[in-house]
C-alpha positions as CSV (number, residue, x, y, z in Angstrom):
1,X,-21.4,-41.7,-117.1
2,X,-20.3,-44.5,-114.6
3,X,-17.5,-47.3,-114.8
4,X,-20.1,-49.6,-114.6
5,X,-22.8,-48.4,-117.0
6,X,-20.0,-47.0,-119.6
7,X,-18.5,-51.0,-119.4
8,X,-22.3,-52.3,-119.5
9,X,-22.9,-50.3,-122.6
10,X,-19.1,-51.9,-124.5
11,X,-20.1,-55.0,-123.4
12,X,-23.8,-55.4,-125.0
13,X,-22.5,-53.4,-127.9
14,X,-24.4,-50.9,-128.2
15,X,-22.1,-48.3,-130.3
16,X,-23.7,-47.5,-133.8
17,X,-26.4,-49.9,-133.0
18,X,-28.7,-47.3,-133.6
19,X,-30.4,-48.7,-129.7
20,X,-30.6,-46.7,-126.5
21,X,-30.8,-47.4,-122.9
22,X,-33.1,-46.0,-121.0
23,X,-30.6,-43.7,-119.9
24,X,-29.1,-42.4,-123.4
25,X,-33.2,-42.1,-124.4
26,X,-33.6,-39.8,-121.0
27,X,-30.4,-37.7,-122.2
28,X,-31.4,-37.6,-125.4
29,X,-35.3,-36.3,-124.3
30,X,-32.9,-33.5,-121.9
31,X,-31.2,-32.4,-124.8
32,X,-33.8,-32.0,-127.3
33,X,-36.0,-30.4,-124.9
34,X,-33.9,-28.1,-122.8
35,X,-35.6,-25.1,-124.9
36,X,-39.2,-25.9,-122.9
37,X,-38.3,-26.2,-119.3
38,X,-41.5,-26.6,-118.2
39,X,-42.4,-29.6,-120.9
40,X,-38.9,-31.1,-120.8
41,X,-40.0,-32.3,-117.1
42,X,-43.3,-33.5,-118.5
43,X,-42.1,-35.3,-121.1
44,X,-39.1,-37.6,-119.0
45,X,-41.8,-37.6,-116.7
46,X,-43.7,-39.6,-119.1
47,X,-40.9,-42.1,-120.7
48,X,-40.0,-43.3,-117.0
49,X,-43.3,-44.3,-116.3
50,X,-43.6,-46.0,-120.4
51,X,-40.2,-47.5,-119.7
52,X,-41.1,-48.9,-115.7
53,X,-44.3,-50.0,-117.3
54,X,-42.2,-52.2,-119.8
55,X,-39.9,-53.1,-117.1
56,X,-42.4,-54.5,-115.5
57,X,-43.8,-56.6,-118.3
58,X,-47.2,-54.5,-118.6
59,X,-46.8,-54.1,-121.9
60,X,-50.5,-53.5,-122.5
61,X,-50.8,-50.3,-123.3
62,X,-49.9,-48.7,-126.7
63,X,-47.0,-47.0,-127.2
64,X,-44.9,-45.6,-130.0
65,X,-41.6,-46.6,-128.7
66,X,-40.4,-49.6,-130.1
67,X,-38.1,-52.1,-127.7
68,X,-36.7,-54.9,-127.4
69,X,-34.6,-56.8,-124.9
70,X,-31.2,-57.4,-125.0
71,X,-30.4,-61.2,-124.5
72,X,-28.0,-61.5,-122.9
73,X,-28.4,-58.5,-119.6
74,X,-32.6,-58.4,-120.3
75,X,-32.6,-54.7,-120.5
76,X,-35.3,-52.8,-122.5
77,X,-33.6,-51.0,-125.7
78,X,-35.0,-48.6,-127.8
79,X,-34.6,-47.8,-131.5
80,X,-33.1,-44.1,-132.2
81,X,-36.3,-44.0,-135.0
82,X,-38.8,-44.9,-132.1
83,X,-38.0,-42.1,-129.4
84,X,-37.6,-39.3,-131.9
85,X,-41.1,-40.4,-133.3
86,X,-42.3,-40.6,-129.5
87,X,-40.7,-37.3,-128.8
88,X,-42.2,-35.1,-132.0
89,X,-46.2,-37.1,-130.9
90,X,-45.1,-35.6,-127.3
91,X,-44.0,-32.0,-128.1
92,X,-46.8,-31.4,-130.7
């Protein structure tokens, strides 16, 4: 992790928040998934275009993964609870 994002993450308090950043959830996705090569590429593949989506404000489609922003730097965050339900609809 970078200066930069490591001091991003302190300063919107994020520690035992129980919300991730996009990159934490794309970690987190790399980790649990590392056993399926082949559908831990699918699966980021999937979340980047869900979170550029949300990014974006097209917010239209369904989705599992429950956000929010954070008020003060506008980035999307996600619950913990959220992506691991995401994760288990994607892998089954």
């Amino acid at each position: 992790m970078g200066v930069r994002l490591a001091m991003k993450k302190e300063l919107m308090g994020l520690d035992n928040s129980g919300m991730l950043t996009a990159d934490d959830v794309r970690e987190h996705l790399a980790n649990s998934v590392k056993k399926q090569a082949d559908r831990g590429f699918s699966v980021i593949s999937k979340f980047n275009d869900t979170h550029s989506r949300l990014v974006s404000g097209d917010a239209t489609r369904k989705t599992k993964l429950e956000f929010e922003r954070h008020r003060l730097f506008k980035e999307v965050l996600y619950t913990r609870k959220s992506v691991d339900a995401w994760l288990d609809s994607q892998t089954n």
